[in-house]
C-alpha positions, 0 to 999 in steps of 0.5 A: 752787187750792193744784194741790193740797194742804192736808189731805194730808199728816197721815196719812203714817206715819213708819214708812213713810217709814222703810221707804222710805228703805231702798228709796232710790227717789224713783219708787216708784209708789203706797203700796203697798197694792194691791186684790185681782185680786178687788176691780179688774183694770184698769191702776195707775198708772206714774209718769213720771220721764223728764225732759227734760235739755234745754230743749223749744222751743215755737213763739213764737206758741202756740195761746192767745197766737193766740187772743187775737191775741197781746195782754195776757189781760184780762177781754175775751178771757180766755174766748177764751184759756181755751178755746184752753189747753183745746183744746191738752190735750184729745187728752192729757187725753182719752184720760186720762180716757175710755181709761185702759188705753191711756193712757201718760205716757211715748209722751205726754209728762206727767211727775210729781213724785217723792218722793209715793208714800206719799201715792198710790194705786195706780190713779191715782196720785192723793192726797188734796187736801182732806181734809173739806170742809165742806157748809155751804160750798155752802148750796142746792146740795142738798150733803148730806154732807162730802166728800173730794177727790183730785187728780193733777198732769201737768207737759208735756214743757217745764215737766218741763225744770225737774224735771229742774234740780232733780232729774236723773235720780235725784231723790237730791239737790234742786238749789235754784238761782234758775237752776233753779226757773224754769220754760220760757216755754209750760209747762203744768201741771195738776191734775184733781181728784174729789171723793168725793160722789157725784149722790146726795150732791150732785146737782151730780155727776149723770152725772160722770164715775167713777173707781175709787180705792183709798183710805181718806180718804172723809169722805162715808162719814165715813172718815180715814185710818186706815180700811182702804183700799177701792175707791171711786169718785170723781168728775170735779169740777174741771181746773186748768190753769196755763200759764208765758205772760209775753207775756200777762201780762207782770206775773207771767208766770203764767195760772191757770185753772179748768174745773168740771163743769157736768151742764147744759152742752152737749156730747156728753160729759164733757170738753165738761161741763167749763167755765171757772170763770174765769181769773186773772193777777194779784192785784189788789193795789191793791183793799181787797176787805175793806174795798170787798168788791164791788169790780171785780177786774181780774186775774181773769175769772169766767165768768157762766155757770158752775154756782152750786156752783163759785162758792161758794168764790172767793177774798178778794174774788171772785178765782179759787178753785175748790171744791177749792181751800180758799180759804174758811176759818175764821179767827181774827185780831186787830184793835184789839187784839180777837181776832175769828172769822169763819166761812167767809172768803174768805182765798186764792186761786189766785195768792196760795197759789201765790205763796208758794212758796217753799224755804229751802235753808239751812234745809231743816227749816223749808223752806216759809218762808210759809203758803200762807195770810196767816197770822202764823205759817209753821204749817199748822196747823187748830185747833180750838175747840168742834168748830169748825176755824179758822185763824190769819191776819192781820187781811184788807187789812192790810199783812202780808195784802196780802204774798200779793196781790202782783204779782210773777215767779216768781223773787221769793220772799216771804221774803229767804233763799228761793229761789222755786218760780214759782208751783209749789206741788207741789215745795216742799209735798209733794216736798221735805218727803218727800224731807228725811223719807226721807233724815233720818228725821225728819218734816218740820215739815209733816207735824207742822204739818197739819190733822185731820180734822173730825168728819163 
């Protein structure tokens, strides 16, 4: 569930950046380039930097936390849980989704990360989330072609608090403070993401719901980023939602949870489609998923019922992954002093991506200290070997891997001189690194370390 964000940010030009930076403005809308009146006529995408300057109290029993009875989440309860989170977004999200051109941000109040817009398009401010994922990784699923996703992320009006804390109002000037980066009991974060296959790529999408993007990253078509923009549409794949509750998960403070798009669900329309993958709430440190692969987790929930497709992808071990999410990799690593490959491993998940984030204001030029992977190295870097793209990572279950299956808060970084983001994976991968781009003119090292497109 990286809320967002590996393949991303290689095609960012620094000509751009350059061109920004003169504008001095961290909310600009999109990336400025604009289809025809010809080409679409509906409503762009108008990002809401109003942030809260005040803390927003929540109610001290919310809907999930009833739901439950106001217990621990555990693998019992947890349906129960994700559909009372799901119920209290689903006026927003639905007229997000279905009434686009009386949707406001602003009179609803979701707010955005600044600093993005060179990665957004214009309609809906979204920007590319997976670059090219493979279709080897959803073998009987009739996926016949690569794809590209594209992800959008709202913060609700008490997690926005902390964007504020760190931002103010004019986002000129990061404040990256312990007090800061933590973000309000009760926030609530999401994701939406589509992806660029449509039901005659894979009949998974048949009847999903389409948005029009104007875009260039489309490897169905097998199209980077330096092909000329067009509108295309993109499909309703995947809706993750986060949610800051340390009443039912006292051990990281943190539910991550994801709904996939089920054709075959019932319901009388796309929302009522969209089902839970599953939940997770921990990182089940203490299960050697490599070494015991069909172990039983106990921090993370999986719906049984949930579509063959959304499955394929999970995480080490079976822990929460959605497809979007790029938890399956080729890896490489050592183990007994041999190098080994092995194809389509499961080496992320949801929290343990997100528990490496992380900012080492000290060194801001090297910023994001951990790969959001096990990786011996803080790089992002896809390599490549005989057409075959592959990571370098830790060997799995060792001491160095099991750092991100950890247990811990939000307030606990991974490495000693780093401030943690609390799970947040958006500010310190793609706001801080643009913002340092913007004001110093010199590309971040993570638009330097980042991955290439694979060949279609």
């Amino acid at each position: 569930m990286r809320f967002f964000y590996l393949f991303i940010i290689f095609f960012i030009s620094l000509a751009y950046f350059s061109i920004a930076a003169s504008q001095k403005s961290a909310f600009l809308n999109n990336n400025g380039k604009l289809p025809t009146a010809e080409q679409y006529q509906g409503p762009l995408f108008n990002l809401n930097h109003d942030y809260p300057s005040t803390p927003i109290q929540s109610k001290k029993n919310m809907p999930w936390h009833l739901s439950i009875k106001n217990k621990l989440i555990n693998k019992t309860n947890a349906s129960i849980y994700v559909e009372a989170l799901k119920n209290y977004i689903a006026k927003d999200m639905k007229n997000l989704l279905f009434n686009y051109k009386k949707w406001s941000s602003h009179k609803q109040n979701w707010y955005n990360e600044p600093w993005v817009f060179s990665l957004r398009e214009p309609i809906h401010g979204m920007y590319v989330g997976n670059e090219n994922i493979q279709k080897n990784l959803f073998e009987g699923t009739q996926l016949n072609k690569n794809f590209s996703t594209y992800v959008l992320t709202y913060f609700d009006k008490i997690s926005a608090y902390t964007l504020y804390k760190i931002w103010k109002k004019d986002a000129q000037k990061p404040f990256i403070e312990k007090q800061n980066t933590q973000f309000s009991e009760n926030s609530i974060i999401v994701k939406l993401a589509f992806t660029t296959a449509d039901e005659n790529s894979w009949p998974v999408m048949k009847n999903a719901l389409a948005w029009p993007l104007y875009i260039s990253v489309n490897a169905t078509e097998g199209l980077g980023s330096n092909a000329a923009p067009k509108l295309t549409k993109t499909y309703f794949m995947q809706l993750d939602i986060i949610v800051k509750d340390s009443k039912s998960s006292p051990k990281t403070n943190w539910i991550f949870t994801t709904l996939v798009y089920d054709y075959m669900a019932k319901g009388n329309n796309i929302w009522d489609k969209m089902i839970p993958l599953g939940a997770q709430w921990g990182n089940d440190p203490e299960i050697d998923s490599t070494r015991y692969p069909n172990a039983v987790l106990n921090e993370t929930w999986l719906n049984p019922n949930a579509p063959k497709y959304s499955k394929m992808t999970l995480g080490w071990g079976g822990r929460l992954a959605g497809p979007n999410d790029g938890a399956v990799n080729n890896i490489t690593f050592k183990e007994n002093g041999k190098n080994i490959f092995k194809k389509n491993a499961q080496n992320s998940s949801c929290m343990s991506c997100h528990g490496a984030s992380q900012w080492n204001p000290k060194k801001p030029e090297i910023g994001l200290e951990s790969s959001i992977f096990p990786s011996p190295t803080n790089a992002l870097t896809m390599k490549e070997n005989n057409k075959i793209n592959y990571i370098e990572s830790l060997s799995p279950a060792s001491q160095n891997w099991k750092k991100w299956f950890q247990n811990k808060r939000g307030f606990e970084a991974q490495n000693t001189e780093s401030i943690a983001f609390d799970y947040n994976m958006v500010i310190p991968f793609l706001s801080l690194p643009a913002f340092y781009t913007v004001k110093t003119g010199k590309k971040h090292r993570l638009y330097n370390d980042s991955f290439e497109v694979s060949p279609p």
